[in-house]
N, C-alpha and C positions, 0 to 999 in steps of 0.2 A: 287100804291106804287112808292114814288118816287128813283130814281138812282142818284145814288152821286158818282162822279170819284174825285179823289186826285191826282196831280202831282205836280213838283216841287222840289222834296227830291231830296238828293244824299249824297256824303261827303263833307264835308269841314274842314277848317283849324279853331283851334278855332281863333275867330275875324272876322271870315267871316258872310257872308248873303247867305241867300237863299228866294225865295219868293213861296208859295204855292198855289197851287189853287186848288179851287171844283167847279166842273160844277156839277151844279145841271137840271135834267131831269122829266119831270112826275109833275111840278110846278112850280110855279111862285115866283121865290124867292123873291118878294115884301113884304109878307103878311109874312113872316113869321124872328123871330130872330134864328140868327144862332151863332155855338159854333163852336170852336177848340179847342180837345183834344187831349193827347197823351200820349205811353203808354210807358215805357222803360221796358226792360228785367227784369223779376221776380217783377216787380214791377205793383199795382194799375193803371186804366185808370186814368188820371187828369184831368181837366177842365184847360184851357191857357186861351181863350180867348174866349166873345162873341159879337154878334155885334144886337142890337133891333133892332123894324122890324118898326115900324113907327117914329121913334125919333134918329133911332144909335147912341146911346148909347151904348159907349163900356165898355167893363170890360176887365182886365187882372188880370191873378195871379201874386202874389206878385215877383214870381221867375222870370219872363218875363216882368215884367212893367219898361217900358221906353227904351226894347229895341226890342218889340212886337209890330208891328200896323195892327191891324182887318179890313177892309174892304171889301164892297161889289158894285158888278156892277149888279142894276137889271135888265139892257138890257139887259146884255149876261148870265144871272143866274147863275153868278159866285162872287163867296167869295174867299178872297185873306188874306194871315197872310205872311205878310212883318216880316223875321226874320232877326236883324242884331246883330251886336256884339256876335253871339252864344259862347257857352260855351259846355266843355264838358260833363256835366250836361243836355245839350239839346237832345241829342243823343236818339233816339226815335222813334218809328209809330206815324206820326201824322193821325189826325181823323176830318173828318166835321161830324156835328150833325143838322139834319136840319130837322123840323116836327119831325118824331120818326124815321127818320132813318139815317143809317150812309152808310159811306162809307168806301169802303175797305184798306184805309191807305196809306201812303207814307212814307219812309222808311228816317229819318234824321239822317246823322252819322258825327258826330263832333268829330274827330280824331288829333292828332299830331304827 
């Protein structure tokens, strides 16, 4: 089973950036496509962003497109969600999804 750590989060100001990462453990993130989701208070998990495993090919949700960028480094088995221009709408546990497992969150709070 693989291990998946989230860092990254904190607060910011809306118009700020934050960049996130998953180190992934237990696999090779080569072989595999990976997601970033995220949950906001009382609210559904979503899908933001994913990145293919042979072609990366990315996808974003419509809420985050153009100011969302997915990447991955499969030397250091790490995926990266470059967030900029956040909004208070952002404000959220983000989540990596990788093979079938997740990882325990990072906490994004977009305040003023």
């Amino acid at each position: 089973q693989a291990q998946l750590v989230e860092s990254g989060g904190g607060s910011v100001q809306p118009g700020g950036s934050l960049r996130l990462s998953c180190v992934a453990s237990g696999l090779s993130l080569e072989y595999y496509s990976i997601g970033w989701f995220r949950q906001a208070p009382g609210k559904e998990r979503e899908g933001v962003s994913t990145i293919g495993d042979t072609d990366d090919n990315s996808y974003y949700s419509e809420s985050v497109k153009g100011r969302f960028t997915i990447s991955r480094d499969n030397a250091k088995n790490t995926v990266y969600l470059q967030m900029n221009r956040l909004k208070l709408e952002d404000t959220a546990v983000y989540y990596c999804y990788i093979g079938a497992d997740w990882g325990q969150g990072t906490q994004v709070t977009v305040s003023s």
